[in-house]
VEXDREN-2710 file (C-alpha; in Angstrom, 1 decimal):
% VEXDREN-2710
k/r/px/py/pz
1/UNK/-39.8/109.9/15.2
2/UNK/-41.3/108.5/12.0
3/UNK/-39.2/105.7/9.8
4/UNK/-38.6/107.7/6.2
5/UNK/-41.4/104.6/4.5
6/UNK/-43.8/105.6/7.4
7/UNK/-43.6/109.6/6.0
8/UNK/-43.0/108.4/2.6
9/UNK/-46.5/106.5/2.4
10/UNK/-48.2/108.3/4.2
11/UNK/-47.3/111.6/2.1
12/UNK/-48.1/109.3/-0.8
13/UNK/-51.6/109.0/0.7
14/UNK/-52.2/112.6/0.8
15/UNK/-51.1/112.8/4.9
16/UNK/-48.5/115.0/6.0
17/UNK/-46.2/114.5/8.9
18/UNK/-44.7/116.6/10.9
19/UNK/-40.8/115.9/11.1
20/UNK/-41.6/114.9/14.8
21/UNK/-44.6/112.7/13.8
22/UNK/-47.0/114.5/16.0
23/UNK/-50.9/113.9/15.2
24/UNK/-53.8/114.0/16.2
25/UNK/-57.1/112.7/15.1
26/UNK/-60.4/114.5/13.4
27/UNK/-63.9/114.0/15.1
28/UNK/-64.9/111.7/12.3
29/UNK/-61.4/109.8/12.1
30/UNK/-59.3/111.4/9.7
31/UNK/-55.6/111.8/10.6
32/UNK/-54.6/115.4/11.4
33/UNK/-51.7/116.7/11.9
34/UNK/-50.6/119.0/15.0
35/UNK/-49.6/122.6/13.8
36/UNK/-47.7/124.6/16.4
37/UNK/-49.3/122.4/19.5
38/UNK/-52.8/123.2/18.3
39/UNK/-55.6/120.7/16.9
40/UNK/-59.4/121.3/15.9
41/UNK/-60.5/121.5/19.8
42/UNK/-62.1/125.0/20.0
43/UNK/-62.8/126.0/16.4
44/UNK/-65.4/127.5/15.0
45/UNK/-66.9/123.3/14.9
46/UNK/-68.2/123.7/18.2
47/UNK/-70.4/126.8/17.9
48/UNK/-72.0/125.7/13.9
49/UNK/-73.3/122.2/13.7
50/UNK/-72.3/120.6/10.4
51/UNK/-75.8/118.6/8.6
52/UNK/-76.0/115.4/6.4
53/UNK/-77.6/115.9/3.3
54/UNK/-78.4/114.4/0.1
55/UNK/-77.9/114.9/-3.7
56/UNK/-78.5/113.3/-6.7
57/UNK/-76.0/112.4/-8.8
58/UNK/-75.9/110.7/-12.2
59/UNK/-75.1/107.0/-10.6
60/UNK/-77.6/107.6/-7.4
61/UNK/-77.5/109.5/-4.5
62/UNK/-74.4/111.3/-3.1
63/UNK/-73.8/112.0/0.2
64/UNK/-72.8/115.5/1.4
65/UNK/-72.2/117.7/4.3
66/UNK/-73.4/121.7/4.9
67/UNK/-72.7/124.1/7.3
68/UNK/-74.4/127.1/7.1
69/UNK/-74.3/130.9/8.1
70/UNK/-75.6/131.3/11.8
71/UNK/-78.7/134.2/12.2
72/UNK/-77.1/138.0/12.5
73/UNK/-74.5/136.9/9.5
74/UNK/-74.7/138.2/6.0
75/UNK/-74.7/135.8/3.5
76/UNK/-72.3/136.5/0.9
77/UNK/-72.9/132.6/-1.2
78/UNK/-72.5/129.4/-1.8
79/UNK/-69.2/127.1/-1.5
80/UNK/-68.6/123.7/-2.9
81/UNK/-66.0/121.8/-1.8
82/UNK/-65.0/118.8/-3.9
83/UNK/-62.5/116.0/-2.2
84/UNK/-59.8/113.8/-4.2
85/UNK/-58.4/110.4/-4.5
86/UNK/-59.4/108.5/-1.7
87/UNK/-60.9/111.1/0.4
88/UNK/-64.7/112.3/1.0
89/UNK/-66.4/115.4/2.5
90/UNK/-64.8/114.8/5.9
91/UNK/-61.8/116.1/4.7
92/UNK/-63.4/119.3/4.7
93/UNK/-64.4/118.9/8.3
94/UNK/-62.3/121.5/9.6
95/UNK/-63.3/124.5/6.9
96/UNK/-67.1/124.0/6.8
97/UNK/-68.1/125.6/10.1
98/UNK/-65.5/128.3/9.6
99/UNK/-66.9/129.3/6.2
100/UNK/-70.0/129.4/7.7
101/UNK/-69.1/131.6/10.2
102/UNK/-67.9/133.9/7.2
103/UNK/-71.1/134.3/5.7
104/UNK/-71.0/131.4/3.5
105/UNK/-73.2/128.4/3.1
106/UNK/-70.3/125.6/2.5
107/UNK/-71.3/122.0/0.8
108/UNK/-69.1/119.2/0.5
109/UNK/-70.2/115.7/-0.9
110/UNK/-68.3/112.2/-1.7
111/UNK/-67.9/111.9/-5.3
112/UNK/-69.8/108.6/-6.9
113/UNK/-68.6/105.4/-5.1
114/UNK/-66.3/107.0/-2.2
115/UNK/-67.4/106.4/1.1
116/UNK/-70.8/106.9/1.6
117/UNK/-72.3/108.2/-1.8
118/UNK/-73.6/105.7/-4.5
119/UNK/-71.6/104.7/-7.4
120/UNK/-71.3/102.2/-10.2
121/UNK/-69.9/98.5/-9.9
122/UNK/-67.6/98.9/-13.0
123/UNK/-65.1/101.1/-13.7
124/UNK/-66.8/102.3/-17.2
125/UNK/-69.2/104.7/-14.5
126/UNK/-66.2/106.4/-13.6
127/UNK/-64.6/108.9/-16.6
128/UNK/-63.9/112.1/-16.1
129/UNK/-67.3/113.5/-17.9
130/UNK/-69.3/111.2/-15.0
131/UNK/-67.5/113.2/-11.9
132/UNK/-67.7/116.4/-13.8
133/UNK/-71.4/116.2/-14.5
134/UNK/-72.1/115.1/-11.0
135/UNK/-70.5/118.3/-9.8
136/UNK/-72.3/120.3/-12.0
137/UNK/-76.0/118.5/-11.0
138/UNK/-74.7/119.4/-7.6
139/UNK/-73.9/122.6/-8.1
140/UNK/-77.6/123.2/-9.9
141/UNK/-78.7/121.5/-6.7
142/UNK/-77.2/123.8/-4.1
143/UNK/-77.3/127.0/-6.5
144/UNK/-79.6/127.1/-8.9
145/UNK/-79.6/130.5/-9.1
146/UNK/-76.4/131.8/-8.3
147/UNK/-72.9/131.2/-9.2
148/UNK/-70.7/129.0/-6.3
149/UNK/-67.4/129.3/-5.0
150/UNK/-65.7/126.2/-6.0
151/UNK/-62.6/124.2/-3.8
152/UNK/-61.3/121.1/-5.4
153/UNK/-58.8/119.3/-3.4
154/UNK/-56.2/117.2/-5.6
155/UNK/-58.1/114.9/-7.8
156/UNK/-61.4/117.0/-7.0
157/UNK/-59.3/119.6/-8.6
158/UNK/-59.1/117.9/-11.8
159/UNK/-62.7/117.6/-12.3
160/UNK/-63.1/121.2/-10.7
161/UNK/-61.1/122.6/-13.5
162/UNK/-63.2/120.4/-16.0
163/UNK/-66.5/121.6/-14.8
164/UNK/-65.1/125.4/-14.7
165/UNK/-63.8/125.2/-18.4
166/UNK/-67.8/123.7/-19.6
167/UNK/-70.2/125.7/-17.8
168/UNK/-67.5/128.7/-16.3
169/UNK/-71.2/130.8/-15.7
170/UNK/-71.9/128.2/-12.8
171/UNK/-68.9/129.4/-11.0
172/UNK/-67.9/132.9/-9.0
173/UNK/-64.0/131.7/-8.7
174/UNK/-61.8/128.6/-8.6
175/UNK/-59.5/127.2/-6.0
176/UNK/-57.5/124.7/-6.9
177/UNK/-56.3/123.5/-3.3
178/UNK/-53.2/121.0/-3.4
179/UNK/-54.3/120.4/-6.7
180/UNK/-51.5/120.4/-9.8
181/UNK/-51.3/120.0/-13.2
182/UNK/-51.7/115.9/-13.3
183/UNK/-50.6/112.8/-12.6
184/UNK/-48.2/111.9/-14.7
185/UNK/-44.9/114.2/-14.9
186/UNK/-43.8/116.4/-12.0
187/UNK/-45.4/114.7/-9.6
188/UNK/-44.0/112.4/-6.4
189/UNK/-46.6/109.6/-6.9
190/UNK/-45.7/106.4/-8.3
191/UNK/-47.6/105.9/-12.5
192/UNK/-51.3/105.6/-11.4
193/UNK/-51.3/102.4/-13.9
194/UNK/-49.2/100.5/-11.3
195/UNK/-51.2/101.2/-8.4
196/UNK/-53.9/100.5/-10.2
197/UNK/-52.0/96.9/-10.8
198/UNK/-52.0/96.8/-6.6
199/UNK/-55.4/97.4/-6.2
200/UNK/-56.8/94.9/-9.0
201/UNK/-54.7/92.5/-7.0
202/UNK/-55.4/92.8/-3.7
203/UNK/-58.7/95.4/-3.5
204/UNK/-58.8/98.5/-1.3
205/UNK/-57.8/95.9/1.9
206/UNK/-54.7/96.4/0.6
207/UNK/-54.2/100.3/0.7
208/UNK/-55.3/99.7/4.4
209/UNK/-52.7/97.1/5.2
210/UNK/-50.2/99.1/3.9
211/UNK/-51.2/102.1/6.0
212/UNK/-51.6/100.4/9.0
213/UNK/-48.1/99.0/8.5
214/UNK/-46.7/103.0/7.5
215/UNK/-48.6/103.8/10.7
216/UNK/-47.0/101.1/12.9
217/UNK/-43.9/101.2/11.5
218/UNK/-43.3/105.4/12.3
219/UNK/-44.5/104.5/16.5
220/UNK/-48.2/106.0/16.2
221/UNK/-51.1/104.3/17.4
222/UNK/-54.6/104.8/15.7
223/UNK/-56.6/106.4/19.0
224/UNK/-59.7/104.0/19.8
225/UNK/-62.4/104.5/16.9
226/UNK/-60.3/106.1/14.8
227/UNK/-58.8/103.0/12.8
228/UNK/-62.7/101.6/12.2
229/UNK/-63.4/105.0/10.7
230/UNK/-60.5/104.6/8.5
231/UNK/-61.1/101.1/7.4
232/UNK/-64.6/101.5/6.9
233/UNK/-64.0/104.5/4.6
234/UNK/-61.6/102.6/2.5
235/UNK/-63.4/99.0/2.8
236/UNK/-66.9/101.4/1.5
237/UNK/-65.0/103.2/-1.4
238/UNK/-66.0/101.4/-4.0
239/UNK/-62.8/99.3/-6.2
240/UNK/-64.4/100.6/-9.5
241/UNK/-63.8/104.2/-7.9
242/UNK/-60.6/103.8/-7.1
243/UNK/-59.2/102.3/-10.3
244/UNK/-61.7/104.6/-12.2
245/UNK/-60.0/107.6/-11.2
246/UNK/-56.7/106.0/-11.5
247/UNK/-57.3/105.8/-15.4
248/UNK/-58.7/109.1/-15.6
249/UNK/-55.4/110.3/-13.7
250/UNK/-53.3/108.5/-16.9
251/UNK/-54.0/111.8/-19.1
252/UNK/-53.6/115.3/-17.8
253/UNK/-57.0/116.8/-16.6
254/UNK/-56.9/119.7/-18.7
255/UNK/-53.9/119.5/-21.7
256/UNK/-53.6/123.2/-21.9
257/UNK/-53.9/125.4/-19.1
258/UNK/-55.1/128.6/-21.5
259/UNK/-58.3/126.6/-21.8
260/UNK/-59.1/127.3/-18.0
261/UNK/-57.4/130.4/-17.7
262/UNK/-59.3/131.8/-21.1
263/UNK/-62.7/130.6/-18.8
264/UNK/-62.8/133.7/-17.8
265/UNK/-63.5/132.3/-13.7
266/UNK/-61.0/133.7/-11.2
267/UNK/-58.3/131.3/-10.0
268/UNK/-56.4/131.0/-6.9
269/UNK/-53.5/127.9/-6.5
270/UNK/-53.3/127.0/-3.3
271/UNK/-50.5/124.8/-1.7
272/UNK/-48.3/123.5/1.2
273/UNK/-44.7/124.1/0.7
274/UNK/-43.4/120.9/2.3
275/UNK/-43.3/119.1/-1.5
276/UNK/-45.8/115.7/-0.3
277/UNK/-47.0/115.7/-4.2
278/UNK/-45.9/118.1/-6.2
279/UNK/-42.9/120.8/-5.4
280/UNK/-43.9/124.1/-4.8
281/UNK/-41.8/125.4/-7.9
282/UNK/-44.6/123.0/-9.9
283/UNK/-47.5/124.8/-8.2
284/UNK/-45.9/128.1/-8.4
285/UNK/-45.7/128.0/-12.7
286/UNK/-49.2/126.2/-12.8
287/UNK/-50.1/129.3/-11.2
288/UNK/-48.2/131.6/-13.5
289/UNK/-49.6/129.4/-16.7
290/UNK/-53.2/129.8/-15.3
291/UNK/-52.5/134.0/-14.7
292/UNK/-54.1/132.7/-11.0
293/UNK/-53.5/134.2/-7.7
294/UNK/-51.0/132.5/-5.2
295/UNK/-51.8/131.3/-1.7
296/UNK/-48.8/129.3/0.6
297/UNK/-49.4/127.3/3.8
298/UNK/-45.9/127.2/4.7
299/UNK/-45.2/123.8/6.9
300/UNK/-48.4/122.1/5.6
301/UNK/-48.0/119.5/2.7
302/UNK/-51.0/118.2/0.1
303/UNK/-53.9/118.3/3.0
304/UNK/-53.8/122.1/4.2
305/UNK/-57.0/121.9/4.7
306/UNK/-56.8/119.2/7.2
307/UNK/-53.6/121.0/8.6
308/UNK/-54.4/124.2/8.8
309/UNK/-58.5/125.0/8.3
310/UNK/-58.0/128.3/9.5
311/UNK/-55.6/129.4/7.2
312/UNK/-57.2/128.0/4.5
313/UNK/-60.5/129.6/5.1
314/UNK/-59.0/132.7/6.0
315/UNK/-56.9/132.4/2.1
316/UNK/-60.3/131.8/0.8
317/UNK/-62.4/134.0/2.0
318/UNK/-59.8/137.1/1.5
319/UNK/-59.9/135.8/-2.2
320/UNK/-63.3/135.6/-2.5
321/UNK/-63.8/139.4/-0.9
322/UNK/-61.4/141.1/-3.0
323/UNK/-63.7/139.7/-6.1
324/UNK/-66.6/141.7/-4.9
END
């Protein structure tokens, strides 16, 4: 069993644990969750390769993944997945090759100074309008064309909605996945300004200490590679990012929902139900503010898409259907 700080940092970090603390690990190292005895072993991974590419962004180059449609499948569009605080494109490990297998090419990138995409040494390159407008360049860069299907996971949700409300042509439909209203009320995450204090202190070695010691401390073992991955990816993350987004997070992404809602882009709030961030009551009236659809992964938390791909896909791709 987990000790409650192991489940409560880790939650904290966008992980959710079981109740029995059983995980497993992603190909590339990120922590995942066993859902009814199942892991990523057999999906849809195996049978569609997933490809590194590049695109530029307004700091340098960003670094991004694709999976695309294999030959005999229609091709419906274009998907861009957009990760949050912390994260990077391999949190969208498990969805790529599935969408893809749905008929849809599906991008994912790091935003500017996460893990492996360029970025800024101060924290002045990292405002809101500098991840939005790298989202758009990328969307012009995968699209030009066309309108996308957009994901944004948590914080990439918050520049999602951003992008939507300025160019809302660029986009077929919205999901705001594990993504609510901000950071500063309803919310079980401690005032970004005092993390931020943490981090100036002691740099990103110190969200790695304390997640090896949440790790330790609930009995689990990093399996061999995996805690390198993890390190590296937090070590690489640039500081600037980190307390960059952590002042963009003191002020509500959007102060009043109408202005995404009155877009005119279709919306779908997506969610776990086991309340790692924010309760599903708070998702459910974000929903019901933004006149958006509803989709529940019941026993996942704030990383469906690392617990349950699948589903997710599956919630996605139904939503994106019934558009046509």
């Amino acid at each position: 069993m987990c000790s409650e700080q192991a489940k409560s940092f880790l939650g904290n970090e966008g992980i959710t644990v079981p109740s029995e603390c059983s995980v497993n690990w992603g190909s590339a190292g990120t922590l995942v969750p066993a859902v009814h005895g199942r892991t990523r072993e057999g999906m849809a991974m195996a049978r569609i390769p997933i490809t590194p590419m590049t695109l530029g962004g307004g700091a340098g180059t960003l670094a991004a993944w694709e999976a695309v449609p294999p030959t005999g499948v229609e091709v419906r569009g274009t998907v861009v997945l957009v990760p949050g605080f912390t994260g990077s494109k391999e949190d969208f490990e498990g969805m790529l090759p599935v969408l893809a297998q749905a008929g849809y090419r599906a991008v994912a990138y790091d935003q500017r100074g996460q893990w492996q995409s360029e970025g800024p040494e101060d924290i002045s390159g990292y405002t809101m309008d500098d991840f939005v407008g790298d989202l758009l360049g990328a969307v012009d860069q995968v699209s030009p064309d066309a309108a996308v299907e957009l994901v944004g996971h948590s914080f990439g949700g918050y520049v999602s909605r951003v992008a939507v409300i300025a160019r809302p042509e660029r986009f077929r439909s919205f999901t705001l996945l594990a993504s609510g209203p901000s950071s500063v009320e309803d919310i079980n995450f401690p005032p970004p300004q005092l993390v931020a204090q943490e981090v100036e202190a002691g740099g990103q070695e110190v969200i790695w200490q304390q997640m090896s010691a949440a790790i330790a401390s609930g009995g689990l073992e990093f399996p061999a590679g995996r805690a390198e991955f993890l390190h590296t990816r937090i070590l690489e993350t640039k500081k600037a990012n980190i307390l960059g987004i952590l002042k963009v997070m003191e002020q509500p992404p959007v102060k009043d929902p109408a202005e995404l809602r009155d877009a005119g882009v279709p919306l779908l709030v997506a969610y776990g139900d086991t309340n790692d961030l924010w309760a599903p009551e708070v998702h459910e009236k974000f929903a019901e503010q933004l006149g958006a659809r509803t989709a529940v992964f019941h026993g996942s938390g704030h990383v469906p898409n690392e617990d349950v791909p699948e589903q997710v896909c599956a919630e996605l791709v139904k939503f994106w259907r019934e558009l046509a």
